[in-house]
N, C-alpha and C positions, 0 to 999 in steps of 0.2 A: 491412181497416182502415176507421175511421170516424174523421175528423178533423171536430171542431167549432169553433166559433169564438162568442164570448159579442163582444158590441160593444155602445155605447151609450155618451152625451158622460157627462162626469164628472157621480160624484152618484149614475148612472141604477143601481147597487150590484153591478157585475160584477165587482170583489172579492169581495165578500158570496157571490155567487149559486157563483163558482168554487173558493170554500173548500167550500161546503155540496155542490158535486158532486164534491170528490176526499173527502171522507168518505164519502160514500153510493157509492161507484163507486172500490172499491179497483183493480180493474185497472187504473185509465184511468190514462194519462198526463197530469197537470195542466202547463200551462207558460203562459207568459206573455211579451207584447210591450210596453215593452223589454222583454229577456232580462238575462240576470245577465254578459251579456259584457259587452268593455270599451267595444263600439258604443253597448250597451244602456246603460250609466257612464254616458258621454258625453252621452246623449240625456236621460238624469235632469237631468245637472248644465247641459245647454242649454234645458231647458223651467223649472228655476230661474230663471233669470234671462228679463227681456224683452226682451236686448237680441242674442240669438243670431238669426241671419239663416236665413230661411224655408228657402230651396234648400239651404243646409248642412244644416239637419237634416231637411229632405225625401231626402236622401242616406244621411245616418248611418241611418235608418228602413229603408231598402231594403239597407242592408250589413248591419245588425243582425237584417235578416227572411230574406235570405242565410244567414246565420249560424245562425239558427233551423230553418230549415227543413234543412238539414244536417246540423244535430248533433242535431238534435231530431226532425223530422218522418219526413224523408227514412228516418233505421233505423229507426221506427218501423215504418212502412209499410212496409220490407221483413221487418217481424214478423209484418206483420198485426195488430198493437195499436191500440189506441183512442188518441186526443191530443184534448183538450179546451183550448183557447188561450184566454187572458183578454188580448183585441187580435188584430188579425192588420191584413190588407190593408183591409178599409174603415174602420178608422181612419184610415187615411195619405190612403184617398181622401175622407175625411170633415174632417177636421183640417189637413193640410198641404196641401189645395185652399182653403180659406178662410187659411190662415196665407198661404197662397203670392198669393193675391189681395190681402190687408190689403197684401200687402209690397211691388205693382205689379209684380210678377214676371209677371203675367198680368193679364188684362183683366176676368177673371172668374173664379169659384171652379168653373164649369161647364167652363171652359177650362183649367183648371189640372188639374180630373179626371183629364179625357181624356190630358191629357200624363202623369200619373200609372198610366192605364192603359193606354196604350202601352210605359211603361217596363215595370210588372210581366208584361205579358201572354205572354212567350216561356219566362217561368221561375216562375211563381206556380203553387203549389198550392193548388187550387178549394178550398175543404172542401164537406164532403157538406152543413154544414148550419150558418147564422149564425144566432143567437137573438142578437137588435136588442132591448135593455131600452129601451124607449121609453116616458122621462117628458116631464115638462114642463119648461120652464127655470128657471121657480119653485123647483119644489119640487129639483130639483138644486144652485139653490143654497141652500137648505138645509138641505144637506147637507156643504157644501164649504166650505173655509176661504179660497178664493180667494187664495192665497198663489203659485199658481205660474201659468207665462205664461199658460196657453190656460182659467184658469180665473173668466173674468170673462165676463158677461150676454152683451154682443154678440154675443163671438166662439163663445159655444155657441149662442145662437139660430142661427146663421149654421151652425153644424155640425149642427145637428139638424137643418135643413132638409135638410144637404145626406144625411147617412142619410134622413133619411125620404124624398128622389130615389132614394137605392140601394135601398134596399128595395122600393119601388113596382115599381122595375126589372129585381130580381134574384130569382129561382126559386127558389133555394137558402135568401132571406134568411126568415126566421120573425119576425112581431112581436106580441114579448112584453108584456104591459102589465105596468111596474114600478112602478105608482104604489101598489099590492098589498103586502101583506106580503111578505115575503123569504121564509117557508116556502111561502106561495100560488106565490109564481112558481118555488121550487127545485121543489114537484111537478110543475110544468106541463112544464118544462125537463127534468126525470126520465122523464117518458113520455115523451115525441119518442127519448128515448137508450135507452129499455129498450125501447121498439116493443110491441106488443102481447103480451100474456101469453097 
């Protein structure tokens, strides 16, 4: 098996880039966080609004990634198939470390992490390989209609910091430059998956 994982704050076009690899890459498994459950529901219809509380949907996130890797990951991998995720874990440690700090739940979004990764770490599957679309905050916004909770200047300067702390950090993470056409960076993202000819 080879499980991937695309991340980067809204805007950065991993929509875009996770359509253009379940075309080109019939075998793979394409999925996505949320998931289409009803954890996944929930978590649409609380990132609507701005007035859903950080730790509840820091929670629905981790039952909904539960759920994911279950029904999705987990047979996968006992196929030996490919899964390619648009989201996985350092969203949560990106996104609901900074939601969880705005919300005084914690002291800091670097402390919030860490309780983030203690929670996933007994039951998280690694993937072999994160491609981090890393724009700017500018040009993500836009891109973006700003209409839902986590999609205002602050709170993504604050999340882009905190990927670009996990990437610096993590071995697995790969960073993409998304400021590029959208075919530029589906090639670059295609080699890393196809490996050498």
């Amino acid at each position: 098996m080879a499980f991937y994982t695309i991340e980067g704050i809204d805007g950065s076009g991993k929509s875009t880039l996770t359509e253009t690899l379940k075309s080109q890459h019939k075998s793979v498994i394409v999925t996505q966080e949320p998931t289409h459950s009803a954890y996944g529901q929930r978590i649409r219809d609380n990132i609507a609004r701005d007035t859903s509380d950080a730790m509840t949907n820091l929670f629905l996130f981790m039952s909904d990634r539960i759920y994911h890797i279950n029904d999705t990951i987990r047979p996968i991998d006992t196929r030996g198939g490919t899964v390619i995720s648009d989201r996985y874990t350092d969203s949560s440690r990106a996104y609901q470390s900074v939601e969880l700090a705005n919300s005084m739940h914690f002291d800091s979004p670097d402390e919030a992490r860490a309780f983030i990764d203690n929670m996933v770490s007994p039951w998280e599957y690694v993937p072999d390989t994160t491609f981090y679309l890393d724009i700017s905050v500018d040009t993500a916004m836009s891109r973006i209609d700003g209409k839902e909770k986590y999609e205002h200047r602050t709170f993504l300067t604050n999340v882009k910091q905190q990927y670009d702390i996990i990437a610096e950090a993590s071995n697995h993470v790969i960073t993409i430059d998304a400021e590029r056409p959208p075919d530029a960076i589906a090639r670059e993202v295609s080699e890393y998956i196809d490996g050498p000819r």
